[in-house]
CHARMM-style PDB file with segment names, atoms N, HN, CA, C and O in Angstrom:
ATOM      1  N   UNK     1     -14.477  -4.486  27.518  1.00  0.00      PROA
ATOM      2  CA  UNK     1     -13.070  -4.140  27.420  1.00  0.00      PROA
ATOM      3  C   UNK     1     -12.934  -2.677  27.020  1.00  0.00      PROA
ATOM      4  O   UNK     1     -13.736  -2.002  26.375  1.00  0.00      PROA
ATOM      5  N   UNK     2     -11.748  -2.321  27.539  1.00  0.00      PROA
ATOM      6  HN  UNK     2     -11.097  -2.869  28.064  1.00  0.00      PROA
ATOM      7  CA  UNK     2     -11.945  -0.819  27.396  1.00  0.00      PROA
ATOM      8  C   UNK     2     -10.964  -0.092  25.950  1.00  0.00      PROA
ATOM      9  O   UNK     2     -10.017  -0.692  25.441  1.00  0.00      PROA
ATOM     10  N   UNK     3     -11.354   0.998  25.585  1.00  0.00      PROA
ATOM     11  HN  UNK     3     -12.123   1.485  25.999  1.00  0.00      PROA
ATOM     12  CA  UNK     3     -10.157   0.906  24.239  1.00  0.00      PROA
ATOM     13  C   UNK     3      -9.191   1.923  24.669  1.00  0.00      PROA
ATOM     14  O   UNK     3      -8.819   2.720  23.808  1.00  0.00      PROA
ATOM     15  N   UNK     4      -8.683   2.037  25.962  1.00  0.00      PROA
ATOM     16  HN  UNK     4      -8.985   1.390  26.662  1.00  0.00      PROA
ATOM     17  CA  UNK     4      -7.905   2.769  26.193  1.00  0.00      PROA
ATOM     18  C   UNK     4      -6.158   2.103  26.059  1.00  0.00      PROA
ATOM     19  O   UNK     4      -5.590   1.698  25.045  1.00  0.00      PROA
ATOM     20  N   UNK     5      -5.711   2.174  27.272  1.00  0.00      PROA
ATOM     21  HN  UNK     5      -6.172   2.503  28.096  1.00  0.00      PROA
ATOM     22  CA  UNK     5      -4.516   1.583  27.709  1.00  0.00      PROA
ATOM     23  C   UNK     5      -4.179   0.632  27.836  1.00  0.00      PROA
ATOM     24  O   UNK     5      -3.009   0.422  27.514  1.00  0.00      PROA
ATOM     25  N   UNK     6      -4.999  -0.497  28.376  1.00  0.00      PROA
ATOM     26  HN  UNK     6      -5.949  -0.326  28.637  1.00  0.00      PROA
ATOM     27  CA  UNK     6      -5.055  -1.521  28.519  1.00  0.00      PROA
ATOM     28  C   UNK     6      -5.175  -2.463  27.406  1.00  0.00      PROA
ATOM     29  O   UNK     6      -4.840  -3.591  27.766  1.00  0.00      PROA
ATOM     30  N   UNK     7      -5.451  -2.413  26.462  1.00  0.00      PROA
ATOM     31  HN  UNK     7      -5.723  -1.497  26.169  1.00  0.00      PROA
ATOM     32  CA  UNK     7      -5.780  -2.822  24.954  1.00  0.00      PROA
ATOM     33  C   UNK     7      -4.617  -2.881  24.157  1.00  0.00      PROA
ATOM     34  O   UNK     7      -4.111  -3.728  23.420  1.00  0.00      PROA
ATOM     35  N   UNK     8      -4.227  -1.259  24.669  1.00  0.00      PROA
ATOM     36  HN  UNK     8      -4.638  -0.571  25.268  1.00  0.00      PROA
ATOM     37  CA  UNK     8      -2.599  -1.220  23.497  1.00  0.00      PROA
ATOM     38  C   UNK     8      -2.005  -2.207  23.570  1.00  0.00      PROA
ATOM     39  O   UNK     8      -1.761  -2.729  22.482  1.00  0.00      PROA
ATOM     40  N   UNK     9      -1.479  -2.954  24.868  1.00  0.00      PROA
ATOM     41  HN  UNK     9      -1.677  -2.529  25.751  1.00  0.00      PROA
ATOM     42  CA  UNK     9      -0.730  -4.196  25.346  1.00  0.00      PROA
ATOM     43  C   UNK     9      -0.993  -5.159  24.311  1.00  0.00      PROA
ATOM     44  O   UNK     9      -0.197  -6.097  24.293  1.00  0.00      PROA
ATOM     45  N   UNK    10      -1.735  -5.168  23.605  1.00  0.00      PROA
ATOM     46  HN  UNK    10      -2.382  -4.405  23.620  1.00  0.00      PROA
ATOM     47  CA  UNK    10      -2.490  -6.863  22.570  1.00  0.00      PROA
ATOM     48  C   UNK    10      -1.977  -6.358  21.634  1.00  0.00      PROA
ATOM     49  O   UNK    10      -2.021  -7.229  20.765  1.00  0.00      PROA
ATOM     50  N   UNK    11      -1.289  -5.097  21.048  1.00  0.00      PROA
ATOM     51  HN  UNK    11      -1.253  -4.390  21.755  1.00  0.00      PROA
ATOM     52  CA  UNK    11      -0.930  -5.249  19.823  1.00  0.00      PROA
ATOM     53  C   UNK    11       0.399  -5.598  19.692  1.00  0.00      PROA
ATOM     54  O   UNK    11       1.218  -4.740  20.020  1.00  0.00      PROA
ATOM     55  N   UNK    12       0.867  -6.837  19.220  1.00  0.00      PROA
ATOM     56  HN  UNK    12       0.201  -7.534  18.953  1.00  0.00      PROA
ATOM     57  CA  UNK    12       2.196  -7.292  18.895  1.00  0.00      PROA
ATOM     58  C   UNK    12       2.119  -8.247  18.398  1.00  0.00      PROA
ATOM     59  O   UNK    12       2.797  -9.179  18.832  1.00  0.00      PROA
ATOM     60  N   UNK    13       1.271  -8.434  17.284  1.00  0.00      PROA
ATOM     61  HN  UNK    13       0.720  -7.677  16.932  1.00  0.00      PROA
ATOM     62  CA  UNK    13       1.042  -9.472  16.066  1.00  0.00      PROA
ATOM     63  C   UNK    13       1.655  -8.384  14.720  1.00  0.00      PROA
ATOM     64  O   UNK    13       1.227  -7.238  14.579  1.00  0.00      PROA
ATOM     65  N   UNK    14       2.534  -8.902  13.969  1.00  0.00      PROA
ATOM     66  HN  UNK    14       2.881  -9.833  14.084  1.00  0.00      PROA
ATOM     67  CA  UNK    14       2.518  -8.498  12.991  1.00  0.00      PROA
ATOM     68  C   UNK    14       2.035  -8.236  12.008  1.00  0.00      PROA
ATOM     69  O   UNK    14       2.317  -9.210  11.310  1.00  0.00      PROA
ATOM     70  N   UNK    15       1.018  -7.036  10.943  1.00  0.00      PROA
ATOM     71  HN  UNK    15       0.789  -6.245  11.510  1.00  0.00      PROA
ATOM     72  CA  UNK    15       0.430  -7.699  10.049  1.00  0.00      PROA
ATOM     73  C   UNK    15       1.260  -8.058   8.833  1.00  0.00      PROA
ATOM     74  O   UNK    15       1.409  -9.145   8.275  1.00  0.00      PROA
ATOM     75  N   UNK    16       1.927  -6.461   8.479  1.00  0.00      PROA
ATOM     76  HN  UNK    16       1.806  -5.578   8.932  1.00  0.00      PROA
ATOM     77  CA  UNK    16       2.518  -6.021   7.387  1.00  0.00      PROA
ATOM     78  C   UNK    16       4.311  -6.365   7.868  1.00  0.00      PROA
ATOM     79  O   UNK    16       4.873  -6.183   8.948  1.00  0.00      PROA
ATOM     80  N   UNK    17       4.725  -6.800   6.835  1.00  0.00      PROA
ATOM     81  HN  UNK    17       4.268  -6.947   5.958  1.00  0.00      PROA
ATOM     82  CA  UNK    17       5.831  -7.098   7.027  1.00  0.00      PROA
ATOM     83  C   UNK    17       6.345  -6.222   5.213  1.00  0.00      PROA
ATOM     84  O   UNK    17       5.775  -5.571   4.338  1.00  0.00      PROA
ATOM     85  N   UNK    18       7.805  -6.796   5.506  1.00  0.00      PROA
ATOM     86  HN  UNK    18       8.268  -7.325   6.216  1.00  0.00      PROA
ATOM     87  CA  UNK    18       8.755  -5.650   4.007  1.00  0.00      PROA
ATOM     88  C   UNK    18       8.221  -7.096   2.431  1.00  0.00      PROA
ATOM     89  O   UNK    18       8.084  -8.310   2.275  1.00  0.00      PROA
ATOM     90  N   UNK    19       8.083  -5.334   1.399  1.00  0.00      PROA
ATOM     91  HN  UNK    19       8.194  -4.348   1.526  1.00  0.00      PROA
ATOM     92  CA  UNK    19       7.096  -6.514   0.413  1.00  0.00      PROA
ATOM     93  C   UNK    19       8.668  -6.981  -0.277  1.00  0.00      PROA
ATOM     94  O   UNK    19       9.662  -6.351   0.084  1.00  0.00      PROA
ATOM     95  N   UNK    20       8.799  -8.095  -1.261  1.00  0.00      PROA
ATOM     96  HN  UNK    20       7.992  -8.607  -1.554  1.00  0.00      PROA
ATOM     97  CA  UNK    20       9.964  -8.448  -1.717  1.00  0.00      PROA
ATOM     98  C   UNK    20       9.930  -7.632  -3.882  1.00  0.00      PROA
ATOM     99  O   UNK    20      10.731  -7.629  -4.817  1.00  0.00      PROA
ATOM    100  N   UNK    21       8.803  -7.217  -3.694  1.00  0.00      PROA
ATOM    101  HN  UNK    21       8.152  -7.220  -2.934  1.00  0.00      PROA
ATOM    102  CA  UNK    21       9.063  -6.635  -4.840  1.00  0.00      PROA
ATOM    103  C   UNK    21       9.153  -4.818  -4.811  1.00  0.00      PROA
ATOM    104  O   UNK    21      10.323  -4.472  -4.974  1.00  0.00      PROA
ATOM    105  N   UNK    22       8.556  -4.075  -4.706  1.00  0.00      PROA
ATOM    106  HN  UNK    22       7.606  -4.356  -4.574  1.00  0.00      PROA
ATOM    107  CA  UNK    22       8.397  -2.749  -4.109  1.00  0.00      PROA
ATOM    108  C   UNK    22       9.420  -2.542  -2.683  1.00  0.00      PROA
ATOM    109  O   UNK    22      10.116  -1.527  -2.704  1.00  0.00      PROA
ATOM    110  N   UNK    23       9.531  -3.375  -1.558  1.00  0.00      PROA
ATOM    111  HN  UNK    23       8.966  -4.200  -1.541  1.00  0.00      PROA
ATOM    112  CA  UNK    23      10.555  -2.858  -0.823  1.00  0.00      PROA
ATOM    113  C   UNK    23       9.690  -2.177   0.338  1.00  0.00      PROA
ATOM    114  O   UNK    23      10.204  -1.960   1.435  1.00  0.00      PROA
ATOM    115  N   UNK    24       8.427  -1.865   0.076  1.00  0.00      PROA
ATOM    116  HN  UNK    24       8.008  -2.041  -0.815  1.00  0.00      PROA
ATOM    117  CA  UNK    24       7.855  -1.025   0.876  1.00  0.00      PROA
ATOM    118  C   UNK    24       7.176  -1.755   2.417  1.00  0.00      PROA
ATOM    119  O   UNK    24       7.128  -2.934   2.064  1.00  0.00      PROA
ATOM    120  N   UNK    25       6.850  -1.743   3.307  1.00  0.00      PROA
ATOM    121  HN  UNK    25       6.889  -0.785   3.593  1.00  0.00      PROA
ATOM    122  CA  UNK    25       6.682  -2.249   4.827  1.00  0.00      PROA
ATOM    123  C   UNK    25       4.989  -2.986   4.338  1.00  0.00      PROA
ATOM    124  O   UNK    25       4.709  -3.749   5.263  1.00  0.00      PROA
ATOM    125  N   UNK    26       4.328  -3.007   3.728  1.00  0.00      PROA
ATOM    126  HN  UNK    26       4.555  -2.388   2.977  1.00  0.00      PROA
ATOM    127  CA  UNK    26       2.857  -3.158   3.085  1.00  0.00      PROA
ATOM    128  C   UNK    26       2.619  -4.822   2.668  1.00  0.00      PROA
ATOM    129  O   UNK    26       1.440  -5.134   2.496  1.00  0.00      PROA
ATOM    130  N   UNK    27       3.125  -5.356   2.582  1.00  0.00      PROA
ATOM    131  HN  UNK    27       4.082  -5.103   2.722  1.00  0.00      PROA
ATOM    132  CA  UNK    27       3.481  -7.040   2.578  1.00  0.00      PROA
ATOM    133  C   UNK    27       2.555  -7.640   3.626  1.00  0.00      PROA
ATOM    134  O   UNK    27       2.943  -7.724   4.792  1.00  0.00      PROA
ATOM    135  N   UNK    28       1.132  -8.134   3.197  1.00  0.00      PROA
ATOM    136  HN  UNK    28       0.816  -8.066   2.251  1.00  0.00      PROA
ATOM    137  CA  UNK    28       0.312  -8.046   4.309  1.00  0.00      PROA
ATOM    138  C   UNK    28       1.311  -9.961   4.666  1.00  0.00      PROA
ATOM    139  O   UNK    28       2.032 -10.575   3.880  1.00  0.00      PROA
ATOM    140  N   UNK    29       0.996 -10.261   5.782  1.00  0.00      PROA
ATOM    141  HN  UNK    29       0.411  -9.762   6.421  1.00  0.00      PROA
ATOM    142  CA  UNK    29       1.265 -11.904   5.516  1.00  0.00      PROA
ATOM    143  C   UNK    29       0.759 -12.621   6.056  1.00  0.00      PROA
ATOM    144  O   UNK    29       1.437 -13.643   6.165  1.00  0.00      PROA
ATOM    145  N   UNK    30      -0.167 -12.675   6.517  1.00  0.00      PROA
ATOM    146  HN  UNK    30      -0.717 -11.844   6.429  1.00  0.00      PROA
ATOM    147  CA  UNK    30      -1.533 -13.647   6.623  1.00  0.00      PROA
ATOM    148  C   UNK    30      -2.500 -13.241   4.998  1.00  0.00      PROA
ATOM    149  O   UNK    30      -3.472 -13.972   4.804  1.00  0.00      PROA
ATOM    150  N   UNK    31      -2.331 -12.571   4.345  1.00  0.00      PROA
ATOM    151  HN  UNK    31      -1.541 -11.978   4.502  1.00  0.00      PROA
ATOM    152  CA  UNK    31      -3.219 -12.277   3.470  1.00  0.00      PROA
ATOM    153  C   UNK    31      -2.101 -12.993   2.271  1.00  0.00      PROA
ATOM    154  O   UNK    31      -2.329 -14.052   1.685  1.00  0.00      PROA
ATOM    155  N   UNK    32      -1.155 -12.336   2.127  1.00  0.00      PROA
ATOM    156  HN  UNK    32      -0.970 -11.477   2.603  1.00  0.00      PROA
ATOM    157  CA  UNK    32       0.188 -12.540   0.875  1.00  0.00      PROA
ATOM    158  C   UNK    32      -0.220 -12.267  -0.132  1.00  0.00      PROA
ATOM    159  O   UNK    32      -0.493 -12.947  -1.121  1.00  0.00      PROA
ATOM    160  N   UNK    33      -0.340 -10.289   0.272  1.00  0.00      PROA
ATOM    161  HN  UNK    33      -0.119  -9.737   1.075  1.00  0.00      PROA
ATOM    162  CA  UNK    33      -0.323  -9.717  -0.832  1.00  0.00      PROA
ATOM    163  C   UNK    33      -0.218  -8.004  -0.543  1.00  0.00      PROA
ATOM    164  O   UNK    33      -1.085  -7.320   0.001  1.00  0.00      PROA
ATOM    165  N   UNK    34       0.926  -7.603  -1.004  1.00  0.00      PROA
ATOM    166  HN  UNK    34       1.630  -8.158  -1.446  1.00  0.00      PROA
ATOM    167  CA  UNK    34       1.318  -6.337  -0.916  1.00  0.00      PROA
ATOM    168  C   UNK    34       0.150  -5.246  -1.259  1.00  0.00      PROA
ATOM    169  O   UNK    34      -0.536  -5.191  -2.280  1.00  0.00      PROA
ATOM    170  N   UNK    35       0.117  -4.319  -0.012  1.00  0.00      PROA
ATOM    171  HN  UNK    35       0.674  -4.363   0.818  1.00  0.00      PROA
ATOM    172  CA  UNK    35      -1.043  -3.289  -0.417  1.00  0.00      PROA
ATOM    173  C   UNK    35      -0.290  -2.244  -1.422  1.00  0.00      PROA
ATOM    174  O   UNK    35      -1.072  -1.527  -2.046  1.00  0.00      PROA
ATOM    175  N   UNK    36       0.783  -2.086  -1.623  1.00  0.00      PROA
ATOM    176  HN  UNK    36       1.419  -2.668  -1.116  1.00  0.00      PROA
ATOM    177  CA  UNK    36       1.429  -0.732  -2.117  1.00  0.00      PROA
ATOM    178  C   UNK    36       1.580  -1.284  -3.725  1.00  0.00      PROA
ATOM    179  O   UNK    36       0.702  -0.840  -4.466  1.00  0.00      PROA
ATOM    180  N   UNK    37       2.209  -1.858  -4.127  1.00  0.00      PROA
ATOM    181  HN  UNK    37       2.922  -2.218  -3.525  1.00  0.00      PROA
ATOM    182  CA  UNK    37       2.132  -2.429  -5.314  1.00  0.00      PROA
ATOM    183  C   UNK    37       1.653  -3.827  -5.709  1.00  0.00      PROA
ATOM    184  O   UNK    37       2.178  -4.334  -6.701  1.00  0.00      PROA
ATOM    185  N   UNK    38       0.860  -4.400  -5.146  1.00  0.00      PROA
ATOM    186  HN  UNK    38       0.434  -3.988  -4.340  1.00  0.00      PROA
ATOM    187  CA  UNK    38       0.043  -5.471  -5.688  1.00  0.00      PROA
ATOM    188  C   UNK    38      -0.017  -6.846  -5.849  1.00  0.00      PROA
ATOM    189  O   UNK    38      -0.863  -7.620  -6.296  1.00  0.00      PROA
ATOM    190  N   UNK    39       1.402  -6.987  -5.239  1.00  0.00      PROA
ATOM    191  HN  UNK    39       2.089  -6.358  -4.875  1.00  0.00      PROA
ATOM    192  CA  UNK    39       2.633  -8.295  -5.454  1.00  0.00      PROA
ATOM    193  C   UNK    39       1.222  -9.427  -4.812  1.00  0.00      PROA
ATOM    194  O   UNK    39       0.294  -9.272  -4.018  1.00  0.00      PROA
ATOM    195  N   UNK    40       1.637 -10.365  -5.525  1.00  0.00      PROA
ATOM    196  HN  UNK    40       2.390 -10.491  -6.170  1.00  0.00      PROA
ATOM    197  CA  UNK    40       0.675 -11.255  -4.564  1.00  0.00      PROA
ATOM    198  C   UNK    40      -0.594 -11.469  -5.274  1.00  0.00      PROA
ATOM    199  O   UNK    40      -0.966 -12.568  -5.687  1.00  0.00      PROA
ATOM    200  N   UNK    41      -1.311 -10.246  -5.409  1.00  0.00      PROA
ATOM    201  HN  UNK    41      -1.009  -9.353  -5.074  1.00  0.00      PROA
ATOM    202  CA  UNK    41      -2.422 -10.319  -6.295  1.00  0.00      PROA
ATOM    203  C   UNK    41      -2.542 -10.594  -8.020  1.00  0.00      PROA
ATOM    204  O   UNK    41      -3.432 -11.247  -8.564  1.00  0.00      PROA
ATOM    205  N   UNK    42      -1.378  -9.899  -8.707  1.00  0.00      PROA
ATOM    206  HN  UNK    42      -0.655  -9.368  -8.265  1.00  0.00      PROA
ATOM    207  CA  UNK    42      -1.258  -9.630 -10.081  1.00  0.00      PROA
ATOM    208  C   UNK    42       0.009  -9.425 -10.014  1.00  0.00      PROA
ATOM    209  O   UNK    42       0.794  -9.257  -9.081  1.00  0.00      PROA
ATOM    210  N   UNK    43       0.152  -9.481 -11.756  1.00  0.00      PROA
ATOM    211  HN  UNK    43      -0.485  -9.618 -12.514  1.00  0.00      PROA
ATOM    212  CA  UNK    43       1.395  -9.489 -12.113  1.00  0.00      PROA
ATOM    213  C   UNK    43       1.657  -7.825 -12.359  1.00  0.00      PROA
ATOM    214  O   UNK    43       2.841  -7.505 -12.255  1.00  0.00      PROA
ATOM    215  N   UNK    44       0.905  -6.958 -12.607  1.00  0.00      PROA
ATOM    216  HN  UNK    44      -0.056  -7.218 -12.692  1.00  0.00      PROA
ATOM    217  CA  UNK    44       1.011  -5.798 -13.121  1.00  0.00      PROA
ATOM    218  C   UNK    44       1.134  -5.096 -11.823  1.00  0.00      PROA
ATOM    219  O   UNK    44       0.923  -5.586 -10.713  1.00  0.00      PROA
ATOM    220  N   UNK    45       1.567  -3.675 -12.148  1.00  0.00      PROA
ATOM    221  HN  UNK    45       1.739  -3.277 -13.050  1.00  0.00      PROA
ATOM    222  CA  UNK    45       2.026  -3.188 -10.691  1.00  0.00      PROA
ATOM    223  C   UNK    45       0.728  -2.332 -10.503  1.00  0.00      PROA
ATOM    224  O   UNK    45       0.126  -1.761 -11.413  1.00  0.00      PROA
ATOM    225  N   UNK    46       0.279  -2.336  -8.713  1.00  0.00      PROA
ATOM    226  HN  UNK    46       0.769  -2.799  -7.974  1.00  0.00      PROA
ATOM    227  CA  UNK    46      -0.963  -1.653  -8.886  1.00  0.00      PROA
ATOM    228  C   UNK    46      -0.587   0.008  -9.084  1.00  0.00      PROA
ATOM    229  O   UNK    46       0.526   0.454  -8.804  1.00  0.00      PROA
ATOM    230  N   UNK    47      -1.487   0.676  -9.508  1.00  0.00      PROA
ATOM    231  HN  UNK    47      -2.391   0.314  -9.735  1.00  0.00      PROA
ATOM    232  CA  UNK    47      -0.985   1.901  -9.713  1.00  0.00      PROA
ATOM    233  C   UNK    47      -2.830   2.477 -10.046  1.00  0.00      PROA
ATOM    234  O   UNK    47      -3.688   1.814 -10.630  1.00  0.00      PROA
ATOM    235  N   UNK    48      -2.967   3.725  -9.517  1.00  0.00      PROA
ATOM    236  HN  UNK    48      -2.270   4.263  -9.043  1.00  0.00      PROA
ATOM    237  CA  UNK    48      -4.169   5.105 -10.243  1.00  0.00      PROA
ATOM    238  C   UNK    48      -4.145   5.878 -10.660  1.00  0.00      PROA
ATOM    239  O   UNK    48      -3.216   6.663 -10.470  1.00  0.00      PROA
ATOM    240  N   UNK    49      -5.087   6.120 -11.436  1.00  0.00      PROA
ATOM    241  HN  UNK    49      -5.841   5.482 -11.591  1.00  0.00      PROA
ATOM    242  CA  UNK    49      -4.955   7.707 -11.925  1.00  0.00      PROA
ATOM    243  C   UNK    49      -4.802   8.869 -11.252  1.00  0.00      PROA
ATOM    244  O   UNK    49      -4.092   9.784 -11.667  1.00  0.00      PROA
ATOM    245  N   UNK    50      -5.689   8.913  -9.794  1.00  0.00      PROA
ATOM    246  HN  UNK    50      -6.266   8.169  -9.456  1.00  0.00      PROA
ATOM    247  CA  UNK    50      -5.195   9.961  -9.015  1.00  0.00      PROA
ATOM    248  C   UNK    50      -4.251   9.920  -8.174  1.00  0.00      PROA
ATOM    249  O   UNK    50      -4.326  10.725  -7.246  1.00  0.00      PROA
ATOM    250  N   UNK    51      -2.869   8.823  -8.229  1.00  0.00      PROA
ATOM    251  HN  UNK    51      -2.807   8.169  -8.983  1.00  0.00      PROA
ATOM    252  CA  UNK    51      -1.918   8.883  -7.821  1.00  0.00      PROA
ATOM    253  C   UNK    51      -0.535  10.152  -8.417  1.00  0.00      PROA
ATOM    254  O   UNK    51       0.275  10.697  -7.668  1.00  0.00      PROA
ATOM    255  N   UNK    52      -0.622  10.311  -9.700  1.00  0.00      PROA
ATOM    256  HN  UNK    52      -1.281   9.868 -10.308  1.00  0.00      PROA
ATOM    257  CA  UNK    52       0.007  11.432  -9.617  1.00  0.00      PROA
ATOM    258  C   UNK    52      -1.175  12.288 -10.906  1.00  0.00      PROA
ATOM    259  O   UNK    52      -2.148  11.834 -11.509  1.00  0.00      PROA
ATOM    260  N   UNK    53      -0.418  13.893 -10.931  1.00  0.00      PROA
ATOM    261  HN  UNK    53       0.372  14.262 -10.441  1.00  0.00      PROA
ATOM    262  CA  UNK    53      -1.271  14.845 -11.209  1.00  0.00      PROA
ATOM    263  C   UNK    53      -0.464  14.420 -12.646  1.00  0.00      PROA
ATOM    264  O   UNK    53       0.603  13.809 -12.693  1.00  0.00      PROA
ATOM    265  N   UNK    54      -1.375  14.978 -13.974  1.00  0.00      PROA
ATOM    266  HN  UNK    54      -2.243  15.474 -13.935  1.00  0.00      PROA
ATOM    267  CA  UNK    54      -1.283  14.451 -15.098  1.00  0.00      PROA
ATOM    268  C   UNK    54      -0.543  16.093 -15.692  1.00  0.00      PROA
ATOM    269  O   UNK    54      -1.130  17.108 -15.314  1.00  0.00      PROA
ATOM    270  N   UNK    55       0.735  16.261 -16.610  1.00  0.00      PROA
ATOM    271  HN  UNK    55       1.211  15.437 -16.917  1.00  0.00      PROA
ATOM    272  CA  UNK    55       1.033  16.970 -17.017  1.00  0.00      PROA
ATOM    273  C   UNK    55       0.372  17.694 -17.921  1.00  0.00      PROA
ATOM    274  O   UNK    55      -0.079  17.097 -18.898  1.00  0.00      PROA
ATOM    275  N   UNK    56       0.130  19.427 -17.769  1.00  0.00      PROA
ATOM    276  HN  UNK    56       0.497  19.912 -16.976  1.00  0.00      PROA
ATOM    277  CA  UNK    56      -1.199  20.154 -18.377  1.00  0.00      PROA
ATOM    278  C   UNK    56      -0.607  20.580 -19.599  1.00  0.00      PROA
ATOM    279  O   UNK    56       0.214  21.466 -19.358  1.00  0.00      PROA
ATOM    280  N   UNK    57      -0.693  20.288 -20.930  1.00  0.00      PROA
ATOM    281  HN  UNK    57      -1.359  19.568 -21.126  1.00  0.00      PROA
ATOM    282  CA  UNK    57       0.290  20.861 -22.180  1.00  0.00      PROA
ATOM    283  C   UNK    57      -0.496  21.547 -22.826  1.00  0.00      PROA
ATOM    284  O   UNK    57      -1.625  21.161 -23.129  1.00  0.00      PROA
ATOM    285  N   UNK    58       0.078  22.876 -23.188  1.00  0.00      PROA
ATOM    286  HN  UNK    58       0.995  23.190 -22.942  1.00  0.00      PROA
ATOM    287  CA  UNK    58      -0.833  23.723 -24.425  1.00  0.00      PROA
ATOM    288  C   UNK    58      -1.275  22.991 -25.379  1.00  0.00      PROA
ATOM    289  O   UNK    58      -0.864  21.992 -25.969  1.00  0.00      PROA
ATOM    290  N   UNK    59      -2.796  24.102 -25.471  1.00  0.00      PROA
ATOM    291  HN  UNK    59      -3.130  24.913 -24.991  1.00  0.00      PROA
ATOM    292  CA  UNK    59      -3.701  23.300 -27.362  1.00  0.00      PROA
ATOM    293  C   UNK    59      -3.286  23.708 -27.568  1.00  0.00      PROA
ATOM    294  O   UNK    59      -2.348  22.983 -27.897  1.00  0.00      PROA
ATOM    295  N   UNK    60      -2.853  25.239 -27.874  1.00  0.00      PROA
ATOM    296  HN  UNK    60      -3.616  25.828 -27.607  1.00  0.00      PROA
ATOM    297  CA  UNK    60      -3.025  26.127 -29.083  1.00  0.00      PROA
ATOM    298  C   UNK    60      -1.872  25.735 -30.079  1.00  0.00      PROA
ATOM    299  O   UNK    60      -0.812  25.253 -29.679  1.00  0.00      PROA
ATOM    300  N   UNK    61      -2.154  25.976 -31.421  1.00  0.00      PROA
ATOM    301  HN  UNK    61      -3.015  26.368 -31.747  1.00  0.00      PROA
ATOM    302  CA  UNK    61      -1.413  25.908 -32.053  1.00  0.00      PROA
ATOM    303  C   UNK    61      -0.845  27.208 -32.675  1.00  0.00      PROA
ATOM    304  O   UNK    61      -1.629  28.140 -32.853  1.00  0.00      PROA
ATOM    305  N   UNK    62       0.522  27.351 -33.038  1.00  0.00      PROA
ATOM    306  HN  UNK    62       1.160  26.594 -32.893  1.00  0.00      PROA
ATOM    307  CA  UNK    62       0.886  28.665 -33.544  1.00  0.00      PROA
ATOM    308  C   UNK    62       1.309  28.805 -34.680  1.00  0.00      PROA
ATOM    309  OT1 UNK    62       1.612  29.924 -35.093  1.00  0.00      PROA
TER     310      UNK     62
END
């Protein structure tokens, strides 16, 4: 089978559908469990450290 043109035609299965907690399109639903915030898996929201940059505050003292 070829992975050109002919292939594209097979995609019209849904994976991700809208999550009901976050809102975001990531709602896997054969799996039932949101990739963006976690719904599904845990109660806590997923989140990383290198998701945002950490605010840089002066040592010095004066």
């Amino acid at each position: 089978m070829s992975k050109g043109t002919p292939s594209m035609g097979k995609r019209n299965q849904k994976t991700h559908i809208l999550c009901r907690r976050c809102g975001r399109h990531a709602y896997h639903a054969s799996k039932k469990v949101c990739a963006a915030c976690g719904f599904g898996a845990s109660r806590k929201l997923k989140k990383f450290n290198w998701q945002w940059k950490t605010v840089q505050r002066d040592k010095r003292t004066e």
